[in-house]
N, C-alpha and C positions, 0 to 999 in steps of 0.2 A: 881625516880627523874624526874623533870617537868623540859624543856626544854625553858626555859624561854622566850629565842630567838626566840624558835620557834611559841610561844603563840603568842608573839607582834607579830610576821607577818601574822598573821593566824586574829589576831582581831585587825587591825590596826587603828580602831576607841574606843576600851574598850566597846564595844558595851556589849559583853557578860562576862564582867566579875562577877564572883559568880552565873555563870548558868552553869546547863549541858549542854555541846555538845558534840556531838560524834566524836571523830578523829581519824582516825587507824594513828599509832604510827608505826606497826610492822604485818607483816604477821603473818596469822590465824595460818603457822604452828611452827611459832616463839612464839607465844602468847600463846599457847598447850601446845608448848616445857616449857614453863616458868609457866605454872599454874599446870606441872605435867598431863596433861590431854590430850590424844591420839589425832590426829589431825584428823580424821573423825569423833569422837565424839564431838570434840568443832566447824565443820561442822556442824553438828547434831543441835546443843543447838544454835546456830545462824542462821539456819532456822528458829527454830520455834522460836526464838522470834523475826523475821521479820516479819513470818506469824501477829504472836500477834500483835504487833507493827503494821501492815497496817490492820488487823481487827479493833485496836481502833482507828486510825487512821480513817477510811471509816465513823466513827459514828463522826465525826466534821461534825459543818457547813459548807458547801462550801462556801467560799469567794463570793460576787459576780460579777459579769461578766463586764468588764468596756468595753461595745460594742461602745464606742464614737472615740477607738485608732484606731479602724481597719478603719472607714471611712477619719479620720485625716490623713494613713498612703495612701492611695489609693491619698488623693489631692496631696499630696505630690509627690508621684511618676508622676502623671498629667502634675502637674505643673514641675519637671524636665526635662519631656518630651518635654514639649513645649518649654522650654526656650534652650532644644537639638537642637531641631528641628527646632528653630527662627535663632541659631548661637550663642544665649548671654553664653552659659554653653559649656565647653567641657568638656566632660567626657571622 
């Protein structure tokens, strides 16, 4: 049973609806407990499919790099400096 309430707070845009996402609901040894399945064994079987999972993961394209934010964020702290250090800003 899907917790309905807890979906809407979780996607408070509908952004994902009709996609997988992964959400722990309930500890792994609650999840064991309920698949019939030993709780260091279903340790076991979600290692490896994280291993898997960041194996195929590594073979995506990397995004690339927006180097424009880092010199934006430096004026910025500059300019709060200055306007500390003039008297117009208390921080």
């Amino acid at each position: 049973m899907t917790d309905v309430a807890a979906c809407a707070r979780s996607d408070p845009h509908g952004e994902f609806g009709g996609l997988n996402c992964l959400i722990e609901r309930a500890s792994v040894a609650d999840a064991a407990a309920a698949a019939g399945v030993a709780a260091g064994e279903a340790e076991a079987l979600l290692a490896s499919a994280r291993e898997k999972l960041h194996a195929r993961r590594s073979q995506r394209p990397r995004p690339h790099l927006d180097d424009k934010a880092r010199p934006a964020l430096v004026c910025v702290r500059a300019r709060v400096l200055v306007l500390t250090a003039l008297g117009f800003l208390k921080v």
